[in-house]
N, C-alpha and C positions, 0 to 999 in steps of 0.2 A: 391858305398856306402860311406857315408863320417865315416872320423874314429870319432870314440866317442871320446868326451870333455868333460872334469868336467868344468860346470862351478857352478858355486855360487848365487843360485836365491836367497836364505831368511838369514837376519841374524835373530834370536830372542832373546830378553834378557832374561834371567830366573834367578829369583831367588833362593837361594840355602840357607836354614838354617838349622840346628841339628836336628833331630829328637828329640829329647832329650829335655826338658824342662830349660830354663837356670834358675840359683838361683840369683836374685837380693834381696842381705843382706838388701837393703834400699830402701824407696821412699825419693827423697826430690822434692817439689811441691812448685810452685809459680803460682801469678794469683789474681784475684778477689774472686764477691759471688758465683761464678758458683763452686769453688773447697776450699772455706773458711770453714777450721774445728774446728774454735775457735777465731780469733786474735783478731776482731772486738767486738764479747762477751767477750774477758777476757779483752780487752784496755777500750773500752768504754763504760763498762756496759753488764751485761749477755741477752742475749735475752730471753723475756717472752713466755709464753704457748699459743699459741696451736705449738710454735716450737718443735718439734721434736717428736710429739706426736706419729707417725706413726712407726715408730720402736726404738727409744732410750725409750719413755715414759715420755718423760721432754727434755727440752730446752739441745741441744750440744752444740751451737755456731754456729750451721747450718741453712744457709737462707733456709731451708724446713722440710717438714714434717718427714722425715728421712736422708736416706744417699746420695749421692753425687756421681758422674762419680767416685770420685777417691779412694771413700770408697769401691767400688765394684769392683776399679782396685786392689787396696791392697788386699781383698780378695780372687783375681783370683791368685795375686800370692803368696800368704800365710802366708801373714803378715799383722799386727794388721792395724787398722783405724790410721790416723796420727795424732800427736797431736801437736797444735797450738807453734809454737817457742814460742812466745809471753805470750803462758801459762806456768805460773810458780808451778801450783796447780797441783801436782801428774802425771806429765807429764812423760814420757819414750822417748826420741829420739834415742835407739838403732837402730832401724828398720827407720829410719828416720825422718824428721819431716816435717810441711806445713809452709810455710811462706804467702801464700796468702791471702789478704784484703780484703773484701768487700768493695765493692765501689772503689777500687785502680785502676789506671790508667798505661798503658804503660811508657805518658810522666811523668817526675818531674812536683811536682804539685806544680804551682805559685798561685797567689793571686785569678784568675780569676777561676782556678778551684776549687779551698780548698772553694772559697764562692759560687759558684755552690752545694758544699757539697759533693764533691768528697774526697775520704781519703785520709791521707800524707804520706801514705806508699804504694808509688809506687811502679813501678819493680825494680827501683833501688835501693833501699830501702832494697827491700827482697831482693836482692842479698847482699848487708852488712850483714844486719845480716846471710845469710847462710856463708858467711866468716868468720865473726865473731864464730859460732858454728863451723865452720871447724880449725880454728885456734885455737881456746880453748881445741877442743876434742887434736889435736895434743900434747898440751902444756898439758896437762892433762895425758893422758896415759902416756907421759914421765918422769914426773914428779912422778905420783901415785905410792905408796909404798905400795896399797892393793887397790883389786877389787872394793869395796864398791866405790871408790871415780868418777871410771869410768862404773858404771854397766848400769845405763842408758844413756850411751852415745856409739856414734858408735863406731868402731873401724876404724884407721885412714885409714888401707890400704882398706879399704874397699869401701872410696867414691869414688873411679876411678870404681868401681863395679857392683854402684847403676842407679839407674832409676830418671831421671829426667823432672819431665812433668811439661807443662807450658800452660797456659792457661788463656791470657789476652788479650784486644783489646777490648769488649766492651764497658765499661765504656770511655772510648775514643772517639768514634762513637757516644755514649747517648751525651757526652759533648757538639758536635759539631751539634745533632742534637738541641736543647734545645739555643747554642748562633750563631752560623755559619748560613752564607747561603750554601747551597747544592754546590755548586761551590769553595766558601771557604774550607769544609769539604773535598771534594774530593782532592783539593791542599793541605791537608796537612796531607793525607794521605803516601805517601812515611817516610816522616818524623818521624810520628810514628810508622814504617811496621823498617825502620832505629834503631830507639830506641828497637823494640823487637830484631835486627841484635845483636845490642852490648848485649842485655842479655848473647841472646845466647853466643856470644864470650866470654865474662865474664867467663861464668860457665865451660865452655872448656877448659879457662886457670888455671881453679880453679879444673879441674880435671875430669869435666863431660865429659864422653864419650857416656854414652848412651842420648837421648833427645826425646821426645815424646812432639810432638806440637798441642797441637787444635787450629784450626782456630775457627773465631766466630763464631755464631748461625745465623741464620737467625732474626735480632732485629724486623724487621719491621712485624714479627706474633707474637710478644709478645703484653699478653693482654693489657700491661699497656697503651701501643701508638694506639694500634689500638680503644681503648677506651678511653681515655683521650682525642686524635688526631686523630678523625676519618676522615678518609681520603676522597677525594673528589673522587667520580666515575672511573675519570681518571686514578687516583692514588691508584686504586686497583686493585690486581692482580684476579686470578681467583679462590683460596682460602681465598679471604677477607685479606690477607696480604696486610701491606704500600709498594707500589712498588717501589719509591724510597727510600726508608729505607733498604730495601732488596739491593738495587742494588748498594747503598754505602760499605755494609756487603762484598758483591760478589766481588767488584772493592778490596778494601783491600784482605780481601784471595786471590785472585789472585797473588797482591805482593807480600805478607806476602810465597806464594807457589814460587814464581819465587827465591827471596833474601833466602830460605833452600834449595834450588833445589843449590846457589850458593855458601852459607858455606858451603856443602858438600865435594866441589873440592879446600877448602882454608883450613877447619879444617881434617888433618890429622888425621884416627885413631877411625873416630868420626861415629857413626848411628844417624841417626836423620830422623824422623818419623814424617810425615804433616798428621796430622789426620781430614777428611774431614766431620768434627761434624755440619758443616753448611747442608750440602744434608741430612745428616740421621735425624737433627732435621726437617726439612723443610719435609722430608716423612712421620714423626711422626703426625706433627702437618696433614698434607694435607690427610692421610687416618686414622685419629685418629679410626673412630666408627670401621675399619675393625682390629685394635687393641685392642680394647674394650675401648674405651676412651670417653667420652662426646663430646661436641663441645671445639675446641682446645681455644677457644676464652672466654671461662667457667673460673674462676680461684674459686679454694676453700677457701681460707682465707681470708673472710670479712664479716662483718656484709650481712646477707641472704638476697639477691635482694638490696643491696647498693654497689655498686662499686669505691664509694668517701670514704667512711671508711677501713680505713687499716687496716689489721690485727694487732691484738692485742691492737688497740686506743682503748681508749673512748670520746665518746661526749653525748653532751648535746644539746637535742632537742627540744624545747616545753618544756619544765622540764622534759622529761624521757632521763634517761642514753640507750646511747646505745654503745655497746661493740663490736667491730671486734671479731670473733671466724670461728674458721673452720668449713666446710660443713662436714656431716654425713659420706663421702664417695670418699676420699680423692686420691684411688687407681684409681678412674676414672676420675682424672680429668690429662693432662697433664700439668698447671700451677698449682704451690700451691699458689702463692700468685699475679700475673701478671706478674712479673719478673723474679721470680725462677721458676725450674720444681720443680715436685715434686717425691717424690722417686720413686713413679710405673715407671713413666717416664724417669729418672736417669736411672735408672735399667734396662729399655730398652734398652737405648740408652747405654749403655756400654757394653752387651751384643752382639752388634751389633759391637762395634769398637776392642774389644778381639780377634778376629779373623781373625783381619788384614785386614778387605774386603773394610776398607773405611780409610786404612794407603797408604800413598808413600812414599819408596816402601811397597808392601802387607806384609809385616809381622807379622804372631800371634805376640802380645804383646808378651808372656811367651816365645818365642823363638825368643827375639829384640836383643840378646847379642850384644857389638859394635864388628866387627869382627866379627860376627858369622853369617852371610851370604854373598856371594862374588858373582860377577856379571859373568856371564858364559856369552860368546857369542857362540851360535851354529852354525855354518855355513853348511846347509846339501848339498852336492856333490850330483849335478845328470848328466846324461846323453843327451846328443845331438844326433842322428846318423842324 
């Protein structure tokens, strides 16, 4: 009988976080339309009605009919909605603030994007100004000889504390679809997968520890392209999505997952979360009616059966005015306007990434502290005879 030997057949990794709920004092948020709580409204003009009608009751600054991914992440962890740096009007950034643009882009925007109509406050951009507010607040509490002068501002020790989510790269991708050939586009993706690399480091040197990433959405099921740019037979997939528009999306998250899988092992100290918002939307969109959703390809805000009127325009037809306004039933649609979702569908879809099931690594949001989960390897001992 041969003697027994341990050997080592599995390793497996587990993750390991606190039972316990962690406190992040702050969010601070960069990005585009998908996470913009105001900047775009308060710089260049407030946005009009039927914005916000679905839960604010009036225009926030929000490209939708209510809240937003990040509104209903602030709320999971129990602190107020953010409010726009850029808003100077009754603003609070204890709890942190949003630096994100609509229409903003990863790269610095040259001549060829700003007259595309892309915004000029790119990523790097909002990382100024979040410096800018992290060096004032310092200079601030130091300075202040009573409360009142720092009440609505954070506390210093506190931004190595906070939460930091980021969520840009479409507007990128739109650019490229719109002046690029497909082949162009895809070369120079590194480049801008690169530019979101230095964000990140940026903010790491500035103090961020914790980091929470969405990748993009799936662009090529947005209403806007697939009805503007209806695609040739070929070029559709089996839900009516653009299939190489989709597969431009895929090829970037791909990178954009490889290049955080790599600051991991270079930024010491650091959690950082690849949140995989491309599959949950693309499930969203592909079994909408078992969600209770209409056709994903439906958007609510335009003039009823015109899809050439935006919301909120008017024109003039024949001599009658006619008006972009939202549909009666706004909860069932998952586009609110072609571009944006709309809250039901936010709300969804946040729902869904709260609990870590579509994070690398899986971590509940509420329990991401940096440090507060460690990599166990298990190695289980069996027997040979």
């Amino acid at each position: 009988m041969a003697a027994a030997i341990g050997v080592v057949l599995l390793a497996s990794l587990l993750y390991i976080y606190p039972s316990k709920a962690c406190h992040f004092p702050a969010i601070y948020n960069f990005g585009d339309s998908n996470s913009d709580t105001g900047t775009v409204s308060a710089v260049f003009g407030r946005l009009p009605p039927p914005y916000g009608e679905t839960f604010f009751g009036k225009p926030s600054g929000r490209y939708s009919d209510g809240r937003l991914i990040i509104d209903f992440i602030a709320e999971h962890l129990g602190l107020p909605s953010l409010n726009a740096y850029l808003d100077s009007i009754g603003s609070n950034f204890s709890h942190g603030s949003n630096f994100a643009a609509s229409g903003s882009t990863l790269q610095a925007v040259n001549a060829k994007l700003y007259e595309a109509g892309f915004n000029p406050f790119s990523l790097n951009l909002q990382l100024l100004q979040f410096e800018q507010l992290k060096d004032r607040t310092e200079e601030l509490h130091s300075e202040a000889k009573n409360s009142q002068i720092t009440s609505n501002l954070p506390k210093p020790e506190e931004f190595s504390k906070s939460l930091y989510t980021l969520d840009s790269g479409q507007n990128d991708l739109h650019y490229g679809f719109m002046k690029l050939t497909m082949e162009q586009l895809n070369t120079s993706i590194p480049y801008i997968v690169y530019q979101f690399s230095l964000s990140i480091k940026k903010l790491y040197e500035k103090g961020a520890r914790i980091i929470w990433i969405h990748n993009t959405g799936p662009i090529g099921c947005l209403p806007y392209f697939v009805i503007t740019f209806p695609p040739k037979a070929e070029d559709t997939d089996q839900i009516g999505c653009i299939k190489s528009y989709n597969e431009v999306a895929q090829e970037f998250n791909k990178q954009l997952k490889e290049e955080v899988s790599k600051l991991r092992t270079q930024l010491s100290g650091a959690a950082l979360y690849y949140v995989d918002i491309y599959s949950l939307k693309y499930s969203l969109i592909n079994e909408a009616e078992k969600y209770g959703f209409l056709s994903p390809f439906k958007y609510c805000c335009k003039h009823y059966g015109d899809n050439g009127l935006q919301c909120w325009k008017t024109e003039m037809r024949n001599g009658t005015e006619y008006f972009g306004t939202s549909c009666s039933d706004p909860l069932k649609h998952i586009s609110w306007d072609g571009i944006h979702y709309s809250e039901a569908a936010n709300k969804w879809i946040a729902n869904h990434i709260l609990d870590g099931s579509y994070s690398d690594p899986p971590v509940p949001l509420s329990k991401a502290c940096a440090k507060s989960f460690q990599l166990m390897v298990v190695f289980p001992m069996m027997s040979s005879l």
